[in-house]
KOLTIGU-751383 format. One record per atom (N, C-alpha, C): residue in one letter; atom name; z, y, x. Coordinates in nm, 2 decimals. Each point is the difference from the previous one (the first is absolute). Example, Ala and Ser with C-alpha at 12.3 -4.5 7.8 and 13.67 -1.06 7.14 Angstrom:
BEGIN
A, N, 0.78, -0.57, 1.32 $
A, CA, 0.00, 0.12, -0.09 $
A, C, 0.00, 0.12, 0.09 $
S, N, -0.07, 0.11, -0.04 $
S, CA, 0.00, 0.11, 0.09 $
S, C, 0.08, 0.11, -0.08 $
//
This chain:
BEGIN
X, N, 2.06, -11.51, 10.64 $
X, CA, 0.04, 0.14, 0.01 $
X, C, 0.02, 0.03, 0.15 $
X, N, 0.02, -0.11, 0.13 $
X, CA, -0.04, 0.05, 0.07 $
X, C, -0.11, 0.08, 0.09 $
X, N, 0.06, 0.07, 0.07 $
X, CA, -0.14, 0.13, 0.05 $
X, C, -0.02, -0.02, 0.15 $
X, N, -0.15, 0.02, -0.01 $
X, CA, 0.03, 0.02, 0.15 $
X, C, 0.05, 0.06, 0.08 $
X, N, 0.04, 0.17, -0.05 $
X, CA, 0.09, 0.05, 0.03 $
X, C, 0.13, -0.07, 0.03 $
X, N, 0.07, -0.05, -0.06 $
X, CA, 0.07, -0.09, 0.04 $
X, C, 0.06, -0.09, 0.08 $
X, N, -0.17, -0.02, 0.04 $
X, CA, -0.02, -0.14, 0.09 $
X, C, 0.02, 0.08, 0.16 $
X, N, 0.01, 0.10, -0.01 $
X, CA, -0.03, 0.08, 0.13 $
X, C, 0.18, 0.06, 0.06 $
X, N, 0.08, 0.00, -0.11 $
X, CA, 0.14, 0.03, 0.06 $
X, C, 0.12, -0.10, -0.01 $
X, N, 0.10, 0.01, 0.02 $
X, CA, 0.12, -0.11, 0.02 $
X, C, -0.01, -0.02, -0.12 $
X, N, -0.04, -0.15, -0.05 $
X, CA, 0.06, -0.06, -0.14 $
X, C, 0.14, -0.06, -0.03 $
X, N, 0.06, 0.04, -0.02 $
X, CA, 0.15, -0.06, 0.01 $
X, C, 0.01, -0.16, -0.09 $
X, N, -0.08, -0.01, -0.13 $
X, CA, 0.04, -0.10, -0.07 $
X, C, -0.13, 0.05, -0.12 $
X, N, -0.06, -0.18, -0.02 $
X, CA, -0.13, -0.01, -0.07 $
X, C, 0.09, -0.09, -0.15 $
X, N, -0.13, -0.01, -0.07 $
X, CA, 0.06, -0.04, -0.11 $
X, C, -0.12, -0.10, -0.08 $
X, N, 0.02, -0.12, 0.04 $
X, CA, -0.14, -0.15, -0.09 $
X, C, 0.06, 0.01, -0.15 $
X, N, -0.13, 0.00, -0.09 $
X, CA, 0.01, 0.02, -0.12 $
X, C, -0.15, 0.01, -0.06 $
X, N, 0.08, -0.01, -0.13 $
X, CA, -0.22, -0.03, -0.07 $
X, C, 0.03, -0.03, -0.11 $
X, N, -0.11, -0.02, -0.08 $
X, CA, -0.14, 0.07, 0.06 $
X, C, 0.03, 0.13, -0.05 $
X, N, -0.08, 0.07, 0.06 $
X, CA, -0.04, 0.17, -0.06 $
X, C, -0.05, -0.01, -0.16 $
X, N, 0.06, 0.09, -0.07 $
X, CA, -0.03, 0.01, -0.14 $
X, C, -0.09, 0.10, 0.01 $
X, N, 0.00, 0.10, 0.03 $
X, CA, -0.05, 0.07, -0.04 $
X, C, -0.09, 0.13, 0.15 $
X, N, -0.11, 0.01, -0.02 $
X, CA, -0.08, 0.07, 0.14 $
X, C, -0.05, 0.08, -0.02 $
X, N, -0.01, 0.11, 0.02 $
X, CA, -0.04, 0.12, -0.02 $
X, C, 0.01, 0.09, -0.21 $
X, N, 0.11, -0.05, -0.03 $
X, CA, 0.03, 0.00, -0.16 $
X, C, -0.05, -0.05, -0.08 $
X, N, -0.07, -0.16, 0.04 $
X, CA, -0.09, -0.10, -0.06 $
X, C, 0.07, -0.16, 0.01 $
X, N, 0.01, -0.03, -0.09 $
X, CA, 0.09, -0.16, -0.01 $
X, C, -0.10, -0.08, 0.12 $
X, N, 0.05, -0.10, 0.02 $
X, CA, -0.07, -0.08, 0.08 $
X, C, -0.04, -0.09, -0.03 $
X, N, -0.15, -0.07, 0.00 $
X, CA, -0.07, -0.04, -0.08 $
X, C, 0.07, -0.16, 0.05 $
X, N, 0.01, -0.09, -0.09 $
X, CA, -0.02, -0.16, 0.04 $
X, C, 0.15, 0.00, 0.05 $
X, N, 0.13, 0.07, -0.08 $
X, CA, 0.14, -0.03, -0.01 $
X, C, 0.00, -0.11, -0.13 $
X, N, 0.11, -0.06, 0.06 $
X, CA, 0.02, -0.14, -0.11 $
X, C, 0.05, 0.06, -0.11 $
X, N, -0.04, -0.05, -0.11 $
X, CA, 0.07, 0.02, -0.15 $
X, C, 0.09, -0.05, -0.08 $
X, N, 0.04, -0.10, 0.11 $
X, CA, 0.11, -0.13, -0.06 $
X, C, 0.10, 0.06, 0.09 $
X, N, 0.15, -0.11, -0.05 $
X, CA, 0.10, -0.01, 0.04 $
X, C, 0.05, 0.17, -0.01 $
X, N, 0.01, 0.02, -0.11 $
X, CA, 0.08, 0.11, -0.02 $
X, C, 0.19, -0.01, 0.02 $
X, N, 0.00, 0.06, 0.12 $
X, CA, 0.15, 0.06, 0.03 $
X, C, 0.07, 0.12, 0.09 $
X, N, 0.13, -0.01, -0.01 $
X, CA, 0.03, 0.13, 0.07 $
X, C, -0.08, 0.03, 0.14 $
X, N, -0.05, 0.15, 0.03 $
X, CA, -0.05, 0.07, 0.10 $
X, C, 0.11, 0.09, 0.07 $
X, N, 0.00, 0.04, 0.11 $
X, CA, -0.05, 0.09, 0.06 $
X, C, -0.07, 0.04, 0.10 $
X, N, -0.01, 0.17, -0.03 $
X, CA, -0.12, 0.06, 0.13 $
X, C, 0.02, 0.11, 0.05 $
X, N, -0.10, 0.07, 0.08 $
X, CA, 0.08, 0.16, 0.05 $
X, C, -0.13, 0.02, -0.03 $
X, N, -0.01, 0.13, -0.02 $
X, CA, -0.14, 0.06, -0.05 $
X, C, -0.01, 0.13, 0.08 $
X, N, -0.12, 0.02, 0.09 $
X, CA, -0.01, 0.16, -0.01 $
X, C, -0.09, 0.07, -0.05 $
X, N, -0.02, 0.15, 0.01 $
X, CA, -0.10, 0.12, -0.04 $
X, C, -0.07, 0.01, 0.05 $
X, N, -0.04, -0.06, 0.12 $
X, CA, -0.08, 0.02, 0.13 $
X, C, 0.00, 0.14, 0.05 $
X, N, 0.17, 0.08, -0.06 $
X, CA, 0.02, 0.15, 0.10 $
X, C, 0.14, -0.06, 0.03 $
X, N, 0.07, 0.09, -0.09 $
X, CA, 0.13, 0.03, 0.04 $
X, C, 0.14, -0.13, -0.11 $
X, N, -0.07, -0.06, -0.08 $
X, CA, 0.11, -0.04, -0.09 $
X, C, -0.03, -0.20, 0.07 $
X, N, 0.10, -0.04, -0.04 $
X, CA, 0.03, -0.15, -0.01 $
X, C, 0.08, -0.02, -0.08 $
X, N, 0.00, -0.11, -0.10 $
X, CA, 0.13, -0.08, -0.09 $
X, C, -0.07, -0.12, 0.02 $
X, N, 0.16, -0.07, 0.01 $
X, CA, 0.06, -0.12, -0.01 $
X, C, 0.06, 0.00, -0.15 $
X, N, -0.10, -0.13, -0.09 $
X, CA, 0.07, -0.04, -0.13 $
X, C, -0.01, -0.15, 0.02 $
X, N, 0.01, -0.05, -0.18 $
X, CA, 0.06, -0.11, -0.03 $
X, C, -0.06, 0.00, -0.13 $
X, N, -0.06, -0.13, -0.02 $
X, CA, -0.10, -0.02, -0.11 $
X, C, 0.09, -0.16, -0.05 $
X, N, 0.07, -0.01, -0.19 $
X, CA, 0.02, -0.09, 0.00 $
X, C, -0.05, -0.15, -0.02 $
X, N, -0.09, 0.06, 0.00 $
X, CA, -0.15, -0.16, -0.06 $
X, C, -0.11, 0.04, -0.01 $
X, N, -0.07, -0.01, 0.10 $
X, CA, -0.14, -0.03, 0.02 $
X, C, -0.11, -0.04, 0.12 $
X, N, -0.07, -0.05, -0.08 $
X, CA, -0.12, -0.07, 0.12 $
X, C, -0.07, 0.13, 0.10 $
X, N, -0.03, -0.05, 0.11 $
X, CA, -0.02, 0.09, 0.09 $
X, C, -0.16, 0.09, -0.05 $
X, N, -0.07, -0.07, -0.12 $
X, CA, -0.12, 0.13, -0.03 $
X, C, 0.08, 0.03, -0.13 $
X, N, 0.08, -0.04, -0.02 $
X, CA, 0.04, 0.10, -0.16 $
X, C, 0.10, 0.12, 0.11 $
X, N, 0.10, -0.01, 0.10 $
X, CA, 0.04, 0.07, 0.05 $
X, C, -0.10, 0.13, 0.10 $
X, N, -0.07, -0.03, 0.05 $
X, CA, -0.10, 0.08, 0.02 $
X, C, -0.07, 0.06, -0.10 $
X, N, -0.07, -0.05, -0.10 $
X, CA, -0.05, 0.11, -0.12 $
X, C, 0.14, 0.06, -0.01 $
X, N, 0.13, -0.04, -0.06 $
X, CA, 0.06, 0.11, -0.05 $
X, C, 0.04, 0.16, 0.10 $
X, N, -0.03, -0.06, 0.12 $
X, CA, 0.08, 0.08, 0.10 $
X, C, -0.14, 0.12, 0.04 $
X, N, -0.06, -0.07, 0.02 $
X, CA, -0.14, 0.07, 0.01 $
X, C, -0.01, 0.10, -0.14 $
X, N, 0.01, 0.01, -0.16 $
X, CA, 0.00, 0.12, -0.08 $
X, C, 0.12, 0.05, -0.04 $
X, N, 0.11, -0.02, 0.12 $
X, CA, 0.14, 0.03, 0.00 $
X, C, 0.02, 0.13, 0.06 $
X, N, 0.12, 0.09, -0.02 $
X, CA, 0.03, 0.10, 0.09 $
X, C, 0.12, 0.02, 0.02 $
X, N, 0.01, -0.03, 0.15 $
X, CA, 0.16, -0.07, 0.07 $
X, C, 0.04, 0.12, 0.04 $
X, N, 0.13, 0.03, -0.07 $
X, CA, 0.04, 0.10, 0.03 $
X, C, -0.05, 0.14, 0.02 $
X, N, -0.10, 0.01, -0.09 $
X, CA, -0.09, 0.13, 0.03 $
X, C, -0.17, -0.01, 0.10 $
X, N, 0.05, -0.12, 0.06 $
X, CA, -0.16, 0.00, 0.05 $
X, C, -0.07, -0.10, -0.05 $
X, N, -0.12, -0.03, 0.05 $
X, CA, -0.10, -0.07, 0.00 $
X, C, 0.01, -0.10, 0.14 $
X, N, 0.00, -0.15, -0.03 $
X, CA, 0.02, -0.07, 0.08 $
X, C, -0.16, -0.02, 0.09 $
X, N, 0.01, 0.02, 0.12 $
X, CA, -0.15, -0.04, 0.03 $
X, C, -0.04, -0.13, 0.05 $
X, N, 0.14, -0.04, 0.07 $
X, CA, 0.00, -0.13, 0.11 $
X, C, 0.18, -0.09, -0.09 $
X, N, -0.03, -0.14, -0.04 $
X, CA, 0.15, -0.03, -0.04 $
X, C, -0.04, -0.15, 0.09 $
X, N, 0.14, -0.05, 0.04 $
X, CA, -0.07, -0.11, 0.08 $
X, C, 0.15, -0.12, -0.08 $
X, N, -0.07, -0.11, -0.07 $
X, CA, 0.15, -0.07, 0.00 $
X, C, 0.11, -0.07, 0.09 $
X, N, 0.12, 0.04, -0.04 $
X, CA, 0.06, -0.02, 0.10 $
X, C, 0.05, -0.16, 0.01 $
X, N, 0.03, -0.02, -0.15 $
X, CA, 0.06, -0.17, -0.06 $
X, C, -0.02, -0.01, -0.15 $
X, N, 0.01, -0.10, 0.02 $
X, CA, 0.05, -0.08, -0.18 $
X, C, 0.03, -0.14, 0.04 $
X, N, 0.06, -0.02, -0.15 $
X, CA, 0.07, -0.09, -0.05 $
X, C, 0.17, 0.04, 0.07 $
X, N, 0.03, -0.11, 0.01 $
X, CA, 0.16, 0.00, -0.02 $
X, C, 0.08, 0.08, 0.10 $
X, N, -0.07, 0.04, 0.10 $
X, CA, 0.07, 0.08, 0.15 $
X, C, -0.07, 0.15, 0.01 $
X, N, -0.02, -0.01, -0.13 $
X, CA, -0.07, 0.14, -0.03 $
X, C, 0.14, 0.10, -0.08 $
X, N, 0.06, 0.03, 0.10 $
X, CA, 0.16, 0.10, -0.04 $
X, C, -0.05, 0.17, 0.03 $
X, N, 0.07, 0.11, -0.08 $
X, CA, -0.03, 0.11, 0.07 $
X, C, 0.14, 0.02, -0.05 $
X, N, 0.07, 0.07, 0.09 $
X, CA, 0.10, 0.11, 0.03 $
X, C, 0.02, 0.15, 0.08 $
X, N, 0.04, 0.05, -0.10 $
X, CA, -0.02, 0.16, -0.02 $
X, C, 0.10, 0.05, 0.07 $
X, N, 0.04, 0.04, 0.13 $
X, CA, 0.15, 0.08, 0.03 $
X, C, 0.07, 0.12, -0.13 $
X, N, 0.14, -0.02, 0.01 $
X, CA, 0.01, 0.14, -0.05 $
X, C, -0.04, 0.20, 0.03 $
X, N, -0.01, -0.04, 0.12 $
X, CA, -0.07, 0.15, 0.05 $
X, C, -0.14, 0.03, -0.02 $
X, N, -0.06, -0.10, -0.03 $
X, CA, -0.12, 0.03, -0.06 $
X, C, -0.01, 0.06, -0.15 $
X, N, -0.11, 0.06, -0.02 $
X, CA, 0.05, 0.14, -0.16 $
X, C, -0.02, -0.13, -0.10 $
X, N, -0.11, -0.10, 0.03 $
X, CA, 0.03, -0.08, -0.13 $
X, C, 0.06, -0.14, 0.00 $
X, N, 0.10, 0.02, 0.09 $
X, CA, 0.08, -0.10, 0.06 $
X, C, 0.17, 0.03, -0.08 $
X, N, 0.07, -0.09, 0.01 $
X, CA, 0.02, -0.17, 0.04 $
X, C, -0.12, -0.07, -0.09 $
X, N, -0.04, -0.11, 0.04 $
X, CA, -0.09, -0.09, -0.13 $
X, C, 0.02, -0.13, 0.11 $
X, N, 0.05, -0.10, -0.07 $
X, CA, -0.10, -0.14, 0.05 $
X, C, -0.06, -0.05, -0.09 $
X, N, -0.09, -0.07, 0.01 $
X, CA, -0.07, -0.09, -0.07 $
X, C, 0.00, -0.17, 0.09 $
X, N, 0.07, -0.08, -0.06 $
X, CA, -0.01, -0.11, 0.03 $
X, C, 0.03, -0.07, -0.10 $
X, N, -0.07, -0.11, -0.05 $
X, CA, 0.05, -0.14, -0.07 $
X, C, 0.11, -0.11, 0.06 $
X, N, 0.04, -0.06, -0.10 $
X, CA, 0.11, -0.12, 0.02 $
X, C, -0.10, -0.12, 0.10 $
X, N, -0.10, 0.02, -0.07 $
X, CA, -0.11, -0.13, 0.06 $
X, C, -0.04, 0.09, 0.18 $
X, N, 0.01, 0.04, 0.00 $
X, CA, -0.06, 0.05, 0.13 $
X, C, 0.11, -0.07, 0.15 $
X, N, -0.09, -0.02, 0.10 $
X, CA, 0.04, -0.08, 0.10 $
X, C, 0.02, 0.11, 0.11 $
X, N, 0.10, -0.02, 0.08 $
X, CA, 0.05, 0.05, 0.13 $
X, C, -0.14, 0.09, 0.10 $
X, N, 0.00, 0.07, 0.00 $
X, CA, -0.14, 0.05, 0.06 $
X, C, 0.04, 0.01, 0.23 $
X, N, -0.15, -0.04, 0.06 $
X, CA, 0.04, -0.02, 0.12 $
X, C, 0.00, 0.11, 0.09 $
X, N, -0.08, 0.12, -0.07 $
X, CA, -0.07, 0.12, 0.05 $
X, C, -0.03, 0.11, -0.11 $
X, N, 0.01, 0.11, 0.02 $
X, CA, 0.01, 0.11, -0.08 $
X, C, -0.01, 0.13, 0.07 $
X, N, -0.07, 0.12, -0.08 $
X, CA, -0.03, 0.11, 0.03 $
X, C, 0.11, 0.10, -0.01 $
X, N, 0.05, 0.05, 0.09 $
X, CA, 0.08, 0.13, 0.00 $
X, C, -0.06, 0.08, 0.07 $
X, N, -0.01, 0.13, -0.11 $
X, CA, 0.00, 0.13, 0.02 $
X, C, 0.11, 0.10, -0.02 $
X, N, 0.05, 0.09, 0.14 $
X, CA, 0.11, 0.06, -0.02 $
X, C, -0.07, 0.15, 0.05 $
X, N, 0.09, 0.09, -0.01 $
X, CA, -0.06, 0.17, 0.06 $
X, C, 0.10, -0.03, 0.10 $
X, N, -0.07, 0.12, 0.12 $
X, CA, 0.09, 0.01, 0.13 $
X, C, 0.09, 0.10, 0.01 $
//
């Protein structure tokens, strides 16, 4: 999802993650079909929308087909890129967010070393 646009002004902070599910609103061909477990990803519209969810079980092409004839929150996902799975795969929802508070984490899940926050300024 990055742009070259992008590449051209102050990047404050990047973000390693994979693979892409999903490119131009088409699954991505030759995703593994095994090892079904918890996801997550951030998805955009390729305009104005992005979401961040949480998938409880599945392999990275069953999570791509579903997300690909899915409609997140009103759009159409064009670009979803995975973020994690298995056990360090947590999402937490603030309460000031409209469909917040939410965590999702298991008993089995391990101390995570790195994580995404997004706040408004």
């Amino acid at each position: 999802m990055l742009t070259n646009h992008m590449l051209t002004h102050n990047v404050e902070n990047l973000l390693q993650a994979g693979p892409i599910l999903i490119e131009h609103g088409k699954p991505t061909i030759g995703l593994s079909d095994n090892n079904a477990r918890p996801r997550s990803f951030i998805a955009w519209d390729g305009k104005h929308h992005w979401a961040i969810g949480h998938i409880d079980s599945s392999t990275l092409a069953g999570a791509a087909k579903a997300l690909s004839e899915t409609s997140l929150n009103g759009f159409k996902a064009s670009t979803v890129m995975n973020l994690d799975g298995g056990r360090s795969s947590d999402l937490w929802v603030g309460p000031r967010v409209p469909s917040g508070p939410k965590t999702l984490r298991t008993f089995l899940n391990k101390t995570v070393r790195n994580y995404l926050v997004i706040t408004s300024r």
